[in-house]
N, C-alpha and C positions, 0 to 999 in steps of 0.2 A: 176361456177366461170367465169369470165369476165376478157381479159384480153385485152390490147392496143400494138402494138409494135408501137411505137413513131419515128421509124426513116428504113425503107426497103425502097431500090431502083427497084422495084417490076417492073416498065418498061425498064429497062438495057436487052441484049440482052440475058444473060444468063436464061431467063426465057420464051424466046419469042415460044420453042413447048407447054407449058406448064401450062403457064401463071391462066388461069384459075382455073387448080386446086390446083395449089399452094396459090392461096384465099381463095375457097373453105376448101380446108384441113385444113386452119388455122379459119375458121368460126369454123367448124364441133369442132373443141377442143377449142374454146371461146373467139379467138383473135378474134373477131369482127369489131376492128377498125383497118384501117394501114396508119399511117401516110407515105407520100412520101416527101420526102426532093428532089428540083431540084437538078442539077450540073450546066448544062450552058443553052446558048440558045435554042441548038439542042435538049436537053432533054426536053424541053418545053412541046410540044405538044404530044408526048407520054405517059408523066403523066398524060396530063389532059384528053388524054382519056379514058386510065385507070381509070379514075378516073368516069369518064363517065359512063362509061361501069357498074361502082360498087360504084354507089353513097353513100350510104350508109355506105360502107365499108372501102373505100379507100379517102384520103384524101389529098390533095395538097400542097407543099410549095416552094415558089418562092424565087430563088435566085443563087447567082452566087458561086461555090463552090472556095477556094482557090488557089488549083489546077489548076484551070481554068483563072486563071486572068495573061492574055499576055500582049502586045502592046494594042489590041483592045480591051483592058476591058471597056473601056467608051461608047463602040457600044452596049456589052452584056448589062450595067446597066439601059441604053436607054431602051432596050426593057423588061427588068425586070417590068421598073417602067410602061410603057405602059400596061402590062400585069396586074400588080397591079390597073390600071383606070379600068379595063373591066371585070375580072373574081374575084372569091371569094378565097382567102388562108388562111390555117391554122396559116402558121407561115412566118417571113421571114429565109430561111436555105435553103442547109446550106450553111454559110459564115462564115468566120473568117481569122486565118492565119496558114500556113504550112510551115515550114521551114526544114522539110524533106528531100524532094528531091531536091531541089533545090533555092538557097538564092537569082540568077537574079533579081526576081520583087517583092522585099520586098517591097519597094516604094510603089507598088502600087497596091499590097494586102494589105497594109496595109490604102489606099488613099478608095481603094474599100467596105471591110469591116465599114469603119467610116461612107461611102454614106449611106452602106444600113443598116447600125445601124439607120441611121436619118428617113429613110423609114419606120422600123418599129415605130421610135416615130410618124409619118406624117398616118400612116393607122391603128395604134393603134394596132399591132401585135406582138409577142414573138420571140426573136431570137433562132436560131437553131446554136449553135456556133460548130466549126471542128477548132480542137486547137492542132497542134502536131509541136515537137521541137519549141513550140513559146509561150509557155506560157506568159511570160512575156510580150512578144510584143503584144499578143493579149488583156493583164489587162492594157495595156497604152491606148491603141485605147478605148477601153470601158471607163476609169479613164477620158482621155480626150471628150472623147464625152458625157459622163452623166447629165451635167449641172445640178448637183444634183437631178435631176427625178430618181427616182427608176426605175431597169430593169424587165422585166419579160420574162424568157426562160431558155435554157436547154443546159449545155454542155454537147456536143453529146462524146462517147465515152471519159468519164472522162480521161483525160490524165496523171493526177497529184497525189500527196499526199494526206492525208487525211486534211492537213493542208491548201494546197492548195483549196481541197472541202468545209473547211469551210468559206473560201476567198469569192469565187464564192456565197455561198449560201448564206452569207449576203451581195451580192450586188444584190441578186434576183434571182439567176436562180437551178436548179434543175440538178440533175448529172443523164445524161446516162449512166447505166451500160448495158453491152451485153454481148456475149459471151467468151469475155476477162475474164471475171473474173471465167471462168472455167478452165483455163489451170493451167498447174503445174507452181505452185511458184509465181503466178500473182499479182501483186502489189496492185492491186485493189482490192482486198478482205479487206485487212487493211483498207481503205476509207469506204469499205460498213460496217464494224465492227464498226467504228466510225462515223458514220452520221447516225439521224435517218431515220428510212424507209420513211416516210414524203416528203426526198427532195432527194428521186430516183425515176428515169422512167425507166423500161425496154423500150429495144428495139433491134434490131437485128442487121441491118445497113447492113443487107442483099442487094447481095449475098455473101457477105466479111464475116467475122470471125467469122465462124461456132461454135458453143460452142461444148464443149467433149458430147458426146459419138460420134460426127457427124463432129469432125473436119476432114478437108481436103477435107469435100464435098461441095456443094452449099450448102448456107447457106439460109433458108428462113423462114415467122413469125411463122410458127408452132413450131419451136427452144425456141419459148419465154417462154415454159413450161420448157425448161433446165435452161434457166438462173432464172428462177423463184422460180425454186426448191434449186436451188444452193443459193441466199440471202434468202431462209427461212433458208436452215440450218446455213450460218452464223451466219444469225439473231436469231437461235430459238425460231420461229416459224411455223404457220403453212404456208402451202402453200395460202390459204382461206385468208389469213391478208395479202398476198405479194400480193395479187392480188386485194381485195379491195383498197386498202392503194393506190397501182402506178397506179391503172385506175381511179379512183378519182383525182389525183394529175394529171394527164394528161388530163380529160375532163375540171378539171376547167383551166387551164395553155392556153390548144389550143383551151377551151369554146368549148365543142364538147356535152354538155348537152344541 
């Protein structure tokens, strides 16, 4: 079986004794491919040489995370787009909106987001969207930026309803589910019951939300066999269908065939 994690921050420091065999280990059980979503600037050049290193394996995506967008967001999108003239990316991610932690620069996360929405129409790429407490503001910025062109990409860690996933999946994009939808009483199981397998992607979004049996530890793609077992049983099915079905939908989405 073959499987993709579409979304691990595999050059974040939490990996940096280890780095290497935490790829290999996830080769070795069939996640072959790892998508890397940026965060800012600084994160730049660490992916890409990760990425370097495991050509093959590991995969790049350019972009300014929401979290990340200050005062000086128009310096980081500067050099986003520059990076976008020179090197090759899977996707643009992840961006979107976060209302989370903090509601200061709605303005202009949400000014942010609408650029590199335009960036993936201008280099023909898929968005990697990060959507928490903003749902809403984040289907405005999309709603107004579509100029009726259809989307294609992936809401990263589905945030929402099952209603909500059917929202998103008819304006184009594909739900990440991770290891969220292991825990006790998790919202997101309802969404994977209700959408078909079609318009899911695993992924881990490592080193963050370890799936059960491994929560509380780092979290990394070799995990993608938890979360994978966990939507066949929803689904009943086998595990063989969960993994053809979401590594198809992810090579055609990031064209990694």
């Amino acid at each position: 079986m073959e499987f993709i994690d579409t979304h691990a921050h595999l050059f974040l420091p939490e990996y940096d004794e280890d780095q290497p065999m935490v790829i290999k280990r996830a080769i070795e059980a069939g996640i072959d491919k790892m998508l890397l979503p940026n965060i800012d600037e600084a994160s730049i050049v660490p992916m890409l040489e990760l990425c370097k290193a495991f050509p093959a394996n590991c995969f790049p995506m350019i972009g300014l995370h929401p979290t990340s967008v200050k005062d000086d967001y128009q310096e980081h999108l500067r050099t986003i787009e520059k990076y976008l003239q020179t090197h090759t990316f899977v996707a643009i991610g992840e961006i979107g909106m976060d209302l989370y932690w903090d509601k200061t620069y709605l303005a202009q996360q949400s000014e942010a987001f609408a650029f590199q929405v335009g960036l993936a129409r201008k280099y023909s790429l898929p968005l990697v969207i990060h959507s928490r407490d903003a749902y809403a503001e984040t289907i405005e910025v999309l709603n107004r930026e579509s100029r009726n062109l259809p989307y294609s990409g992936v809401f990263h860690s589905f945030p929402g309803n099952a209603e909500q996933a059917k929202e998103v999946i008819a304006l184009g994009f594909k739900i990440g589910i991770n290891g969220v939808v292991t825990f006790k009483n998790s919202k997101i199981v309802d969404v994977v019951r209700k959408i078909p397998i079609e318009h899911i992607l695993l992924e881990t979004d490592a080193p963050y939300l370890t799936p059960v049996p491994k929560r509380g530890q780092r979290n990394e793609p070799y995990y993608i066999l938890n979360i994978a077992e966990k939507i066949a049983e929803i689904k009943q099915t086998s595990l063989a269908k969960v993994a053809q079905i979401t590594t198809q939908s992810a090579k055609t989405l990031f064209k990694l065939n």
